[in-house]
Structure formats: C-alpha cells, structure tokens
N, CA, C and O atoms as a printed pandas DataFrame, in Angstrom:
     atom_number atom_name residue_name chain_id  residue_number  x_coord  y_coord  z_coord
0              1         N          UNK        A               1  108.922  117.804   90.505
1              2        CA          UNK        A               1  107.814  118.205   91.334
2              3         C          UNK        A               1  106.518  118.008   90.546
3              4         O          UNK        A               1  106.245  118.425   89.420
4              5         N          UNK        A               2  105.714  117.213   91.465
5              6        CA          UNK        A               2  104.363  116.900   90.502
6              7         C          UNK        A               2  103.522  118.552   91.040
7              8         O          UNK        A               2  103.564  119.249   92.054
8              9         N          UNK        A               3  102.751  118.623   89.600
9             10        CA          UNK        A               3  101.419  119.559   90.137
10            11         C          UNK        A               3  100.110  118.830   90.627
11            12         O          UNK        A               3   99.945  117.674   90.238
12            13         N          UNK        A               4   99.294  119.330   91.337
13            14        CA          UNK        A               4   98.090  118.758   92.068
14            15         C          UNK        A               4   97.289  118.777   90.757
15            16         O          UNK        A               4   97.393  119.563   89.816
16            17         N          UNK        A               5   96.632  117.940   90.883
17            18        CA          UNK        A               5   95.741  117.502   89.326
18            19         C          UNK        A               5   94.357  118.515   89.430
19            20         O          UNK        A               5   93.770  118.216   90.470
20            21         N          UNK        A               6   93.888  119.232   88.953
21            22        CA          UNK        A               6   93.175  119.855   88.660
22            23         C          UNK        A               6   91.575  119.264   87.683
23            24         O          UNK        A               6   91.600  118.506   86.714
24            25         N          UNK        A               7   90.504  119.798   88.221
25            26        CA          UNK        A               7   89.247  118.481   87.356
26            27         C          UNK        A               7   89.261  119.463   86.071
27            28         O          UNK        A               7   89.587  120.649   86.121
28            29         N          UNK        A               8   88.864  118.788   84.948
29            30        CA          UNK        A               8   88.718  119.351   84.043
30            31         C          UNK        A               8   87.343  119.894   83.530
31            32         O          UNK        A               8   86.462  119.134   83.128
32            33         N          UNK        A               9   87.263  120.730   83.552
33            34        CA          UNK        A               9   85.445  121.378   83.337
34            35         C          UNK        A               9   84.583  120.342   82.018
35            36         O          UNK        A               9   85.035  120.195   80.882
36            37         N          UNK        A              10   83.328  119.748   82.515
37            38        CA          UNK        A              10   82.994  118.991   82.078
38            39         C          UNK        A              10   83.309  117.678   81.732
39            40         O          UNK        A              10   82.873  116.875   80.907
40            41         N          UNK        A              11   84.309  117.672   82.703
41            42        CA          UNK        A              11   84.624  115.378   82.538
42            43         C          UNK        A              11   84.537  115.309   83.879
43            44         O          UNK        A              11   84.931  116.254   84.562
44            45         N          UNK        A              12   83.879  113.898   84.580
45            46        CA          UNK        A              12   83.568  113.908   85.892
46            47         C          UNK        A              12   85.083  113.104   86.462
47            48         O          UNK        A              12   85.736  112.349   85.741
48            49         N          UNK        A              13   85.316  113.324   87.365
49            50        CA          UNK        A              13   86.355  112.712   88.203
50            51         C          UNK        A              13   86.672  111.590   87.639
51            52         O          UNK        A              13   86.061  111.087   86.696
52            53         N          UNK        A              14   87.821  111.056   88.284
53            54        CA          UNK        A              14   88.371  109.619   87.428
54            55         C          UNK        A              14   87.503  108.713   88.345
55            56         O          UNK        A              14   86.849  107.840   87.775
56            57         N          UNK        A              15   87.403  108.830   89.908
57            58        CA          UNK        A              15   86.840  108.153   91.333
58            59         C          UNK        A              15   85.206  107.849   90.667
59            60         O          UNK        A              15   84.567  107.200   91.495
60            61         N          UNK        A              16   84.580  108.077   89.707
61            62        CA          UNK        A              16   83.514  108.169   89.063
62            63         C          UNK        A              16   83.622  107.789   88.321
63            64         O          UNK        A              16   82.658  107.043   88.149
64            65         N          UNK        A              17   84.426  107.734   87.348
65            66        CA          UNK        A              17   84.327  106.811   86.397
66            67         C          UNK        A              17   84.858  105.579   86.807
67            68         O          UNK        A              17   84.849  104.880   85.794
68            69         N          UNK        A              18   85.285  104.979   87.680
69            70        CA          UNK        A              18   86.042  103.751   87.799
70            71         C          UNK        A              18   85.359  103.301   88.749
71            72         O          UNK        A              18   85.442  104.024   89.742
72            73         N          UNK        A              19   84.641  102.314   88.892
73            74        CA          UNK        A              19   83.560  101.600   89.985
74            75         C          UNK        A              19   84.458  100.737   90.673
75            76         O          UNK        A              19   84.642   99.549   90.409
76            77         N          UNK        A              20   85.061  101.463   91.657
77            78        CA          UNK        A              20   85.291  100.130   92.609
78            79         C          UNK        A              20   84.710   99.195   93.262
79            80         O          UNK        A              20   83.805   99.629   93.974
80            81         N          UNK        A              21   84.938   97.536   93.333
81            82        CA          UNK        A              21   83.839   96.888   93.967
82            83         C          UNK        A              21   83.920   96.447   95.490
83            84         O          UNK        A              21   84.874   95.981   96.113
84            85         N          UNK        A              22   82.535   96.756   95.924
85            86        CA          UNK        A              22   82.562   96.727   97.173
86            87         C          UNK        A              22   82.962   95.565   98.223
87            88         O          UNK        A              22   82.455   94.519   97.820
88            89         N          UNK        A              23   83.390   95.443   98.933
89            90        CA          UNK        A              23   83.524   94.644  100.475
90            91         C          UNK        A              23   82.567   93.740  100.111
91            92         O          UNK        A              23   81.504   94.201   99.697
92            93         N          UNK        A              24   82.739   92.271  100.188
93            94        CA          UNK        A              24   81.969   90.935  100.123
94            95         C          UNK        A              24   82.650   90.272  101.387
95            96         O          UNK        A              24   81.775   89.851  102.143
96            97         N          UNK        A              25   83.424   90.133  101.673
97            98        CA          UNK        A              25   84.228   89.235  102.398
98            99         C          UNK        A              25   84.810   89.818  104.105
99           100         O          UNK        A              25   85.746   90.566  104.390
100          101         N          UNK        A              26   83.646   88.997  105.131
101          102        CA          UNK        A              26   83.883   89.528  106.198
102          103         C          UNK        A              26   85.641   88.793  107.106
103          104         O          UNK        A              26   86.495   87.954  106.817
104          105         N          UNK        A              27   85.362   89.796  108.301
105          106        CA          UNK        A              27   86.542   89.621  108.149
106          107         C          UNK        A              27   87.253   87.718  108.977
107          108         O          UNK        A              27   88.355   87.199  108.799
108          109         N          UNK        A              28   86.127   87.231  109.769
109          110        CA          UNK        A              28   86.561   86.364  109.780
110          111         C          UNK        A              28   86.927   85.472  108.520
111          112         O          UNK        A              28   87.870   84.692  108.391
112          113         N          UNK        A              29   85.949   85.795  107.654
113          114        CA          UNK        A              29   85.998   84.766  106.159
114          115         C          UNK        A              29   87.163   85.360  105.341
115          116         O          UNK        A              29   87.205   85.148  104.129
116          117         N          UNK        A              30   88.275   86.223  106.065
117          118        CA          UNK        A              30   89.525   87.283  105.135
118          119         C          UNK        A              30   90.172   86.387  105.699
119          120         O          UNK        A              30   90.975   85.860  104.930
120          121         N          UNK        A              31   90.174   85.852  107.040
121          122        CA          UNK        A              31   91.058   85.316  107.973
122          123         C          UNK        A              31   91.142   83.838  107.717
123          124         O          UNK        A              31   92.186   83.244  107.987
124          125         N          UNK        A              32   89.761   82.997  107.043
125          126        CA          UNK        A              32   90.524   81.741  106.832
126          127         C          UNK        A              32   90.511   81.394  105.746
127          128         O          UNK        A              32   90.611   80.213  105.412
128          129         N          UNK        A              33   90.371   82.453  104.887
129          130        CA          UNK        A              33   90.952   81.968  102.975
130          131         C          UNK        A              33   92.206   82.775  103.167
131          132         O          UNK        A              33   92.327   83.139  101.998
132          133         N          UNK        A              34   93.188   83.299  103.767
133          134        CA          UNK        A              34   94.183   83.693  103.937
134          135         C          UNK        A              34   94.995   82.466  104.432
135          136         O          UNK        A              34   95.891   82.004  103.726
136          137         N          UNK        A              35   94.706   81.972  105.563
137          138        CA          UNK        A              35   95.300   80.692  106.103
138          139         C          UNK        A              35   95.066   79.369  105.291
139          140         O          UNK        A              35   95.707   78.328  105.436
140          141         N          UNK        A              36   94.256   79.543  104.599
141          142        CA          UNK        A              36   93.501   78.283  103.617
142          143         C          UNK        A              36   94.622   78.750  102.562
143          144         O          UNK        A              36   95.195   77.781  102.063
144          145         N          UNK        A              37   94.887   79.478  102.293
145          146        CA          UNK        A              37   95.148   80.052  100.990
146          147         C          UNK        A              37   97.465   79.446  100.843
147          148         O          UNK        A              37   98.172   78.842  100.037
148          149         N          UNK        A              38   97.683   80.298  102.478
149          150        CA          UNK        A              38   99.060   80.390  102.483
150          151         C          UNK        A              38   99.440   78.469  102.822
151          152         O          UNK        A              38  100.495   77.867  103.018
152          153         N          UNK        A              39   98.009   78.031  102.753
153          154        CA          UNK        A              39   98.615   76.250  103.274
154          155         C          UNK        A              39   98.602   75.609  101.745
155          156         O          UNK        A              39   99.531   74.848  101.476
156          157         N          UNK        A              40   97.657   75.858  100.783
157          158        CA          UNK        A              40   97.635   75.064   99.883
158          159         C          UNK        A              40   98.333   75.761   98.911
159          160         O          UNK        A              40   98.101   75.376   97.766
160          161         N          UNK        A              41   99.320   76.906   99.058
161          162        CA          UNK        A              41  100.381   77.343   98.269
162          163         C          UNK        A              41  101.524   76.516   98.860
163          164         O          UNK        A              41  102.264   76.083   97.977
164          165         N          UNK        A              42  101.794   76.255   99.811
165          166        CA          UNK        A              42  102.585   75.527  100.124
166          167         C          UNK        A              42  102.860   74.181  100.046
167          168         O          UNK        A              42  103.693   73.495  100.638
168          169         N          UNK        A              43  101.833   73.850   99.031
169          170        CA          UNK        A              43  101.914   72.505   97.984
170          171         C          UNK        A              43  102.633   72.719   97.428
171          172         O          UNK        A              43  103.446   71.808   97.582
172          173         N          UNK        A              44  103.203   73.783   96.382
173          174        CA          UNK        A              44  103.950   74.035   95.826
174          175         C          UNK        A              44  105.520   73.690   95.886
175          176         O          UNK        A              44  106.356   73.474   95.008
176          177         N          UNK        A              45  105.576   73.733   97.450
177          178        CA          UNK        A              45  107.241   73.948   97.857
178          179         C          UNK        A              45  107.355   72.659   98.401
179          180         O          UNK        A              45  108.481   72.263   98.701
180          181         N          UNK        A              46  106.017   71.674   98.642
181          182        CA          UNK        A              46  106.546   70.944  100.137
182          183         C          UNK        A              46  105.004   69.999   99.912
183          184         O          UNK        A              46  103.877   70.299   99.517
184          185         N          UNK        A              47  105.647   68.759  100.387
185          186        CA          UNK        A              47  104.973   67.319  100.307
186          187         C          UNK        A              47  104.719   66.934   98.783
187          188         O          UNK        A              47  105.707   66.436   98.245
188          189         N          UNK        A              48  103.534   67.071   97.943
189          190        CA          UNK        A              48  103.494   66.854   96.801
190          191         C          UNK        A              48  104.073   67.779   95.787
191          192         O          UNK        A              48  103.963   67.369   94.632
192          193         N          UNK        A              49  104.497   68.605   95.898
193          194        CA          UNK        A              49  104.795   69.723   95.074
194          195         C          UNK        A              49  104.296   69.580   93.958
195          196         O          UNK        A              49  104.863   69.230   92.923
196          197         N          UNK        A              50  102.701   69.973   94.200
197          198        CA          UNK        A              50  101.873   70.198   92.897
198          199         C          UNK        A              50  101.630   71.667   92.136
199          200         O          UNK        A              50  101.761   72.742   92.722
200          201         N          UNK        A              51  101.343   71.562   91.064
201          202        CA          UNK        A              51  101.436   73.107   90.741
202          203         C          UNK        A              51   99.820   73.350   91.027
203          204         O          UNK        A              51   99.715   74.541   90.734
204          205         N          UNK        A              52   99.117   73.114   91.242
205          206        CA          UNK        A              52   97.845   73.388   91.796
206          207         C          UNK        A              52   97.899   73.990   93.129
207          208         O          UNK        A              52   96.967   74.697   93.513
208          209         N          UNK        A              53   99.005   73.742   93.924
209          210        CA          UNK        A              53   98.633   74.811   94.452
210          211         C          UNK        A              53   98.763   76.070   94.483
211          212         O          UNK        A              53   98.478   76.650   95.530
212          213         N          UNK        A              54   99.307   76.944   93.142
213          214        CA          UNK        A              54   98.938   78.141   93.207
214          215         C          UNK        A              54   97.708   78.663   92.552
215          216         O          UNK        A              54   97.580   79.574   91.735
216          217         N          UNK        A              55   96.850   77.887   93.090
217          218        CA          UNK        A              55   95.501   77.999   93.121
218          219         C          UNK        A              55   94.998   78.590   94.654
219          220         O          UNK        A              55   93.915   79.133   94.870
220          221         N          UNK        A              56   96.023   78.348   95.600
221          222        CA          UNK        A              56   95.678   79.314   96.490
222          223         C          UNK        A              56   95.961   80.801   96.558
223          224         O          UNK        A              56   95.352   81.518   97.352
224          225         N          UNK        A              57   96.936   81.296   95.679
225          226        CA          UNK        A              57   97.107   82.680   95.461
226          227         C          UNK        A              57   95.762   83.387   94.869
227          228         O          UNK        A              57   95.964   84.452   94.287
228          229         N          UNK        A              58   94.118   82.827   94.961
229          230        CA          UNK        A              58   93.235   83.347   94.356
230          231         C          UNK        A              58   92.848   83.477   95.982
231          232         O          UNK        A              58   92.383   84.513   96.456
232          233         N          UNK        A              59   93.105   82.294   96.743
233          234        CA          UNK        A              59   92.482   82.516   98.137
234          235         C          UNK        A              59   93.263   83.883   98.939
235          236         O          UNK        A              59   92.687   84.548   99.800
236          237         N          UNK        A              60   94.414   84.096   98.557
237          238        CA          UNK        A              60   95.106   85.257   99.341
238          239         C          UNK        A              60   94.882   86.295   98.659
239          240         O          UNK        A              60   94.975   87.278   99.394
240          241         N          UNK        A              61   94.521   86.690   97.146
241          242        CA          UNK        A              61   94.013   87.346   96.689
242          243         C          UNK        A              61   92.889   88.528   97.107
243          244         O          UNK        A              61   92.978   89.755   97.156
244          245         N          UNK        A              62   91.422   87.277   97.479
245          246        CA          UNK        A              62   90.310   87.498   97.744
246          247         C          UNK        A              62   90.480   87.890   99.669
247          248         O          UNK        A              62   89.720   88.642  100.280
248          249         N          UNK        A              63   91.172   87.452  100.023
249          250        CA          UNK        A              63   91.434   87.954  101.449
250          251         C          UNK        A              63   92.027   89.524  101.314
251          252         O          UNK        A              63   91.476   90.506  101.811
252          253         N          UNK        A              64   92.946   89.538  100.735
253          254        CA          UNK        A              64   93.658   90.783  100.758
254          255         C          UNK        A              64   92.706   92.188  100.202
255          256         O          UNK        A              64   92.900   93.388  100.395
256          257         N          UNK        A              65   91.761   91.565   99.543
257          258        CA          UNK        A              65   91.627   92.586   99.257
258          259         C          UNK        A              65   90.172   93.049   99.085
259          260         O          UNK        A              65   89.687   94.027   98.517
260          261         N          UNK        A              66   89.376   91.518  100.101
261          262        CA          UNK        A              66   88.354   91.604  100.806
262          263         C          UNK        A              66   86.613   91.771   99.510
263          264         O          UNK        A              66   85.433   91.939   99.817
264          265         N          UNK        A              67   87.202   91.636   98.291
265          266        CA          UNK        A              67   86.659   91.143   97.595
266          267         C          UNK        A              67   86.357   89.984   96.704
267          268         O          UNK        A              67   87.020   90.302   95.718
268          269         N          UNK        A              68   85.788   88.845   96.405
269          270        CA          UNK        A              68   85.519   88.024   96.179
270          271         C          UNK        A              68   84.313   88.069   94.759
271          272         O          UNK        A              68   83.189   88.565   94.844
272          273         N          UNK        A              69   84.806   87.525   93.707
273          274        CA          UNK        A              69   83.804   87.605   92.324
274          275         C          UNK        A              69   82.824   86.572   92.343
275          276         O          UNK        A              69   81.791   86.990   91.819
276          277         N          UNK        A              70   82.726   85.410   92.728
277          278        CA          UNK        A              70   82.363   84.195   92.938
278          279         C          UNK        A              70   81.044   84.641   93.913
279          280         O          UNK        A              70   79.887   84.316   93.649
280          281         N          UNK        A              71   81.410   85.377   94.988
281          282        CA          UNK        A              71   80.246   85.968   96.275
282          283         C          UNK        A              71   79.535   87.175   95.834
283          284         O          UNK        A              71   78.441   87.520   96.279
284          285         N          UNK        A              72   80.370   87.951   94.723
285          286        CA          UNK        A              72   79.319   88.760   93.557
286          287         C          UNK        A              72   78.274   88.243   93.012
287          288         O          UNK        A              72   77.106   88.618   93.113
288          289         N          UNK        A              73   78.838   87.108   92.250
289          290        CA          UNK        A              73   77.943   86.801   91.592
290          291         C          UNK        A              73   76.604   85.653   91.805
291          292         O          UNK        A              73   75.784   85.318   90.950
292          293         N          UNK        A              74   76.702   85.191   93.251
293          294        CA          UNK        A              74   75.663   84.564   93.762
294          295         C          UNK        A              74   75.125   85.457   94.677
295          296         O          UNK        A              74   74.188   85.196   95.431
296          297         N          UNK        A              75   75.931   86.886   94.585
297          298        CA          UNK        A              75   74.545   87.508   95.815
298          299         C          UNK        A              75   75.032   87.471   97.182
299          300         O          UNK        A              75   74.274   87.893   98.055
300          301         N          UNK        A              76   76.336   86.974   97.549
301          302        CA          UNK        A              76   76.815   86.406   99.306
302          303         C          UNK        A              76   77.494   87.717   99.752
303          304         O          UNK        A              76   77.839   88.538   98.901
304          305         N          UNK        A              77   77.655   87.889  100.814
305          306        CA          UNK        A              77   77.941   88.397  101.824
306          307         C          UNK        A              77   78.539   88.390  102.929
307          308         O          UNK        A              77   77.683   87.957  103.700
308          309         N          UNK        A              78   79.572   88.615  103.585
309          310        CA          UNK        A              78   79.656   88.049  104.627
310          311         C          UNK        A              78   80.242   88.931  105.705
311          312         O          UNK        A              78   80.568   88.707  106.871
312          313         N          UNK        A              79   80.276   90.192  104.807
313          314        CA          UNK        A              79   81.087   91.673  105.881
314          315         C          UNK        A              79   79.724   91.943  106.578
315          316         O          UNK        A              79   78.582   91.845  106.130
316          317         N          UNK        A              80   80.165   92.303  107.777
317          318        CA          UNK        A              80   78.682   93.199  108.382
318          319         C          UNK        A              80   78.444   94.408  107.141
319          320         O          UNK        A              80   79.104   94.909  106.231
320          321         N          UNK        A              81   77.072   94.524  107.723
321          322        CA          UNK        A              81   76.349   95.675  107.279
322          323         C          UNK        A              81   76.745   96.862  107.772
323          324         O          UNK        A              81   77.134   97.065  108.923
324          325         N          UNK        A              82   76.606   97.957  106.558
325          326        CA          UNK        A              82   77.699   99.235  107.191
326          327         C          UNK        A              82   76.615   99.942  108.254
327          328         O          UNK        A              82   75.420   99.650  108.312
328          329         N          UNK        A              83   77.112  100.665  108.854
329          330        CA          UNK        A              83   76.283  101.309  110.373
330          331         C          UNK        A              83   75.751  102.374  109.584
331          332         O          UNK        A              83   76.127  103.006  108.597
332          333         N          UNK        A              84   74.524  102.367  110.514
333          334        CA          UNK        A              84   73.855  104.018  109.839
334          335         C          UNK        A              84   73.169  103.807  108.510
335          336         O          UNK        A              84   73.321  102.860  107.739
336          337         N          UNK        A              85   72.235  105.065  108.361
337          338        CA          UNK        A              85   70.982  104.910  107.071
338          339         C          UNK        A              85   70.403  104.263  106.721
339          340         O          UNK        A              85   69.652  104.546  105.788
C-alpha cells in the first residue's frame, strides 16, 4: 500500500520544478505527421527497406505528444490559442 505523498515544508512541488513543454502542434498538423510518420516507417518493412525510415518515429513522436522542438525553436505554432484572458 502506497502512502499519499505529502509536500515537504520548504521544497516547492515536483509539478514546479519540472517545466513541462507546452502544446506547439495543432491538431490537424498531429494528424498528418502521424500519417506522414506511420508511411515512412514503413520503409522499413516494405519496398526499399531503408533504415531511414525510422526517421519517422520522430514524426509519431511529435504527434503523440503534440510537442515539437524544431516549432520551439523557430517560434511556430499551430494549436489554437487557448480561450479566455
């Protein structure tokens, strides 16, 4: 049986110390580096069977999980803007 974790007086939360990075990748653009992604892995298995294509496991990557480093670091965007404020 786990115990419920308790904060420790004077260290701030772990959710605070660990910067998660935000949503870059809208969701049509999740939808065709996912399909982009599961076709040129399938180089792998079928027609040329190059190992380049698990170079698309960066495209299913960045879909899944709706962040993208590449769209960090030029500044892009492509999720709507969150509602409100």
């Amino acid at each position: 049986m786990m115990l419920p974790r308790r904060p420790i007086p004077g260290r701030p939360p772990l959710r605070s110390i660990i910067a998660m990075p935000k949503l870059n990748v809208g969701p049509a653009d999740r939808i065709i580096r996912l399909l982009l992604g599961l076709a040129v892995v399938t180089l792998v298995f079928v027609g040329p069977k190059t190992p380049w294509g698990w170079l698309g496991l960066i495209l299913i990557g960045t879909s899944l999980f709706g962040f993208c480093p590449l769209y960090a670091a030029l500044g892009l965007r492509t999720c709507p803007a969150p509602k409100g404020g």
